[in-house]
VEXDREN-2710 file (C-alpha; in Angstrom, 1 decimal):
% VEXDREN-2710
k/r/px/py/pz
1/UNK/0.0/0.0/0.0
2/UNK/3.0/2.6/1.1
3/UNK/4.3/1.6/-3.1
4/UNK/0.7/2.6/-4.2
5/UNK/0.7/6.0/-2.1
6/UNK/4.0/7.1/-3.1
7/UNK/3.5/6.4/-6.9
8/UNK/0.4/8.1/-7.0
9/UNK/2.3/11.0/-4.9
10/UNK/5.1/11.2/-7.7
11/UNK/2.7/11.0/-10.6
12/UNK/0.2/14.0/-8.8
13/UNK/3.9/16.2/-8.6
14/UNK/5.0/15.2/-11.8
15/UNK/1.3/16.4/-13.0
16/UNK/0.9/19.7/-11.2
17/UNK/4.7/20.3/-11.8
18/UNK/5.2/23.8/-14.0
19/UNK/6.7/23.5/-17.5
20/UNK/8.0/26.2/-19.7
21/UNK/4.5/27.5/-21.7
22/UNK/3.6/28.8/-17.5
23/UNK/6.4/31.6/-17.9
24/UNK/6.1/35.0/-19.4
25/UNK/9.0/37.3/-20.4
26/UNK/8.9/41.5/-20.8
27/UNK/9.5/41.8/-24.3
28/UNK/12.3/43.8/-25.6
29/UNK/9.6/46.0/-28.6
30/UNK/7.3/46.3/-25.3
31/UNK/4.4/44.0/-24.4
32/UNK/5.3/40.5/-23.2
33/UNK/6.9/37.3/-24.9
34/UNK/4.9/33.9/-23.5
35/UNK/6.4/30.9/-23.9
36/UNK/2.2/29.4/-23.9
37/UNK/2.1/30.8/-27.4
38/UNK/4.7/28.2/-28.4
39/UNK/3.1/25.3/-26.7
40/UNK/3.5/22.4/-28.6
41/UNK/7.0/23.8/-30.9
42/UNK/10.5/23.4/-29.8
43/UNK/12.1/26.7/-28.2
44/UNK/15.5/27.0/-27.9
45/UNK/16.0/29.8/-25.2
46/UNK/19.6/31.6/-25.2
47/UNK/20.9/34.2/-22.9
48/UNK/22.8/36.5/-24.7
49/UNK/25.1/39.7/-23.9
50/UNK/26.4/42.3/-27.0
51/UNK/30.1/42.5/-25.5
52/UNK/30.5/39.2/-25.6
53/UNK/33.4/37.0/-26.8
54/UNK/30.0/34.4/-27.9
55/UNK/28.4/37.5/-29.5
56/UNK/29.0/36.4/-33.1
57/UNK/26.8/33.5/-32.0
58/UNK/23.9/35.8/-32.8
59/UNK/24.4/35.4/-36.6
60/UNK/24.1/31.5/-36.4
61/UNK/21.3/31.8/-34.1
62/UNK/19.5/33.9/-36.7
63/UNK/20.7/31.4/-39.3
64/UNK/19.2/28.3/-36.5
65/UNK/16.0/30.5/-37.1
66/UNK/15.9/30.9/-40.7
67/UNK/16.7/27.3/-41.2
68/UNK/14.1/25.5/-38.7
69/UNK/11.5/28.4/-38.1
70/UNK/9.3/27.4/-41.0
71/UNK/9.0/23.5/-39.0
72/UNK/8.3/25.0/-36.1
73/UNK/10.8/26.1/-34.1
74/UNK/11.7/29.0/-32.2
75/UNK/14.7/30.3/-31.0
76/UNK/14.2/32.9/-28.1
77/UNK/17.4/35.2/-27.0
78/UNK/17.2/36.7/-23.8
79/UNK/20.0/39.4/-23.2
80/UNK/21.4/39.8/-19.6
81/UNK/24.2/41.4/-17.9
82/UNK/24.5/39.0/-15.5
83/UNK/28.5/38.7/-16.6
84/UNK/28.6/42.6/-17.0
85/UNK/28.7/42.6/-21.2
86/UNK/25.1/44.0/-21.9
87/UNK/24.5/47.3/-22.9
88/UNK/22.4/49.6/-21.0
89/UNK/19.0/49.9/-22.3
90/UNK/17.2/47.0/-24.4
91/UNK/16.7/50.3/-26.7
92/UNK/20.8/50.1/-27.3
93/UNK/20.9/45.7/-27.6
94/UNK/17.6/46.1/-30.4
95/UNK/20.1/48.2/-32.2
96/UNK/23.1/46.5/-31.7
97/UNK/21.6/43.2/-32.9
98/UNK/19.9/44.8/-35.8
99/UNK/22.6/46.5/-37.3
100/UNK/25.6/44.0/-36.8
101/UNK/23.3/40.9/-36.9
102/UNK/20.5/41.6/-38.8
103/UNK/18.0/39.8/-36.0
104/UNK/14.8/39.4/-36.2
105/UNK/14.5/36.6/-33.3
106/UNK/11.9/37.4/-30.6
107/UNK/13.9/39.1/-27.9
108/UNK/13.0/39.5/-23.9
109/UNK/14.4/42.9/-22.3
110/UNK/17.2/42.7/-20.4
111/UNK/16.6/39.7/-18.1
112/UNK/18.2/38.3/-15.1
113/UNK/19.3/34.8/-15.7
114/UNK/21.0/33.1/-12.4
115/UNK/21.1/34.0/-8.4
116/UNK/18.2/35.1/-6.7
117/UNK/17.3/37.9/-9.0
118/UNK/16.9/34.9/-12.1
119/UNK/13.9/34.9/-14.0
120/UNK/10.9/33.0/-13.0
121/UNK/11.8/30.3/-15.8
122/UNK/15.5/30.3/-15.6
123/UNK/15.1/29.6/-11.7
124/UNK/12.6/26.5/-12.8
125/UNK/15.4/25.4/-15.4
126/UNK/17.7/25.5/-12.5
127/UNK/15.1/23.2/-10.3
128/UNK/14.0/21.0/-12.3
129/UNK/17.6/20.4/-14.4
130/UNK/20.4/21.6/-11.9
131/UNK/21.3/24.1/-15.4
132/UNK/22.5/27.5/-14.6
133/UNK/24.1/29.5/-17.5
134/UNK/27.2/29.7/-16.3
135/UNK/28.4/32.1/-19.0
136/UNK/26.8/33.6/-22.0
137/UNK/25.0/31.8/-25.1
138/UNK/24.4/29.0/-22.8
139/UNK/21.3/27.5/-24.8
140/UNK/17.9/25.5/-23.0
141/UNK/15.7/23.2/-25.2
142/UNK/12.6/23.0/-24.7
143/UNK/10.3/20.2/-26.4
144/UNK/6.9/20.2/-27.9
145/UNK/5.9/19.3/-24.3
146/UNK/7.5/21.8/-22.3
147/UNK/9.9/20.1/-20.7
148/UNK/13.7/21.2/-20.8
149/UNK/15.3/18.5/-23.4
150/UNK/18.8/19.6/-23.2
151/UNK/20.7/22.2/-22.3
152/UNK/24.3/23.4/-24.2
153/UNK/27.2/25.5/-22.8
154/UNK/28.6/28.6/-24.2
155/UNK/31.0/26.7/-26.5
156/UNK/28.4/24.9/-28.6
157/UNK/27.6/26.7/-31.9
158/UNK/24.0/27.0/-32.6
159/UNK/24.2/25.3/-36.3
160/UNK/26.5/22.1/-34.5
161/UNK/25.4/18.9/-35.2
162/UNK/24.6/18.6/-31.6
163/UNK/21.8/21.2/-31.6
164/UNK/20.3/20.4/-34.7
165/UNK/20.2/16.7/-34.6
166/UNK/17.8/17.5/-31.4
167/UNK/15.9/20.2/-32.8
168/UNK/15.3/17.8/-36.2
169/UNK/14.5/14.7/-33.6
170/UNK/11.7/17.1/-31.7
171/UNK/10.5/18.1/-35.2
172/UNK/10.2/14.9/-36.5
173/UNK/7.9/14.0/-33.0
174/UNK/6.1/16.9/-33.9
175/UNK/5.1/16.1/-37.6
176/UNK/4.3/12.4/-36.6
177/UNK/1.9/13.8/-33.9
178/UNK/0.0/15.7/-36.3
179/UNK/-0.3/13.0/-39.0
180/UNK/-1.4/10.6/-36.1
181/UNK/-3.6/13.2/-34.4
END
C-alpha cells in the first residue's frame, strides 16, 4: 500500500509540476513574450550579452531560425548582464543586434538569468535540471511538451550537429503527432 501511495504522490507532482509554456518574459519592442504561445514547438531559449566574446553567436542563431522556423521552431534570446557585457538599455541591444546581426528573433528585455534575482523560468530550469548558464549563449531546449530536453554551454555553436540533430528529432515528433492526431 505505502508503493501505491508514493506512486500516485510522484505522478500527482509530476502532473501539477510547472513546464516552460507557465512563464512569461517582458518583451524587448514592449508588451510580453509567453512561452504558452509556443506550446507544442521546440524553443531553444539563449541568454545573450552584445560584449561578448560568444556575441557572433547571434548570426548563427539567426541562421538556426531561418533554417528551422518554417517547422516550427523557435529560437528565443534573452539578453542579460549577468556577466557585466550587456549594454544599457534594451533600446541600445535592439540596435546592436539589428545592425551587426541583422536579427529578427523574438527578444526579452534585459533579463536576469542566475542567483536570486533569475527569471521565473530560468530559476525552474535550475530546479527541475540543476542548469544554470554559467556564462553567455548557454542554450535551454525545450520540447513540444514543455519540458527542458537539453541544455548546451557557451562553446556549442548553434548550427552544430549537436543542436540540430535535437531540434530535427523534436520536429520529426512533432510532424508524426500531427499525421497521427
Amino acid at each position: 500500500m505505502k508503493i501505491f501511495i508514493s506512486v500516485i504522490s510522484l505522478l500527482i507532482g509530476a502532473a501539477t509540476m510547472p513546464h516552460a509554456s507557465q512563464f512569461v518574459f517582458k518583451s524587448a519592442d514592449g508588451g510580453v513574450i509567453n512561452l504558452e504561445d509556443f506550446k507544442g514547438k521546440p524553443v531553444l531559449v539563449v541568454n545573450t550579452a552584445s560584449r561578448c566574446g560568444f556575441t557572433r553567436q547571434l548570426e548563427t542563431l539567426q541562421k538556426l531560425s531561418d533554417t528551422y522556423n518554417g517547422d516550427g521552431l523557435t529560437v528565443l534570446a534573452v539578453p542579460s548582464n549577468d556577466f557585466n557585457q550587456e549594454l544599457s538599455s534594451v533600446e541600445a541591444v535592439k540596435e546592436f543586434c539589428t545592425v551587426n546581426y541583422n536579427l529578427t528573433l523574438p527578444m526579452t528585455d534585459i533579463t536576469s538569468v542566475r542567483g536570486k534575482n533569475a527569471h521565473p523560468f530560468f530559476r525552474w530550469v535550475k530546479e527541475t535540471t540543476g542548469f544554470s548558464p554559467k556564462w553567455n549563449f548557454n542554450k535551454i531546449l525545450i520540447g513540444p511538451s514543455g519540458k527542458v530536453v537539453q541544455t548546451f554551454g557557451s562553446l556549442t555553436r548553434p548550427m552544430s550537429g549537436t543542436i540540430t540533430s535535437e531540434i530535427e528529432k523534436l520536429l520529426q515528433f512533432d510532424l508524426i503527432d500531427q499525421v497521427s492526431g
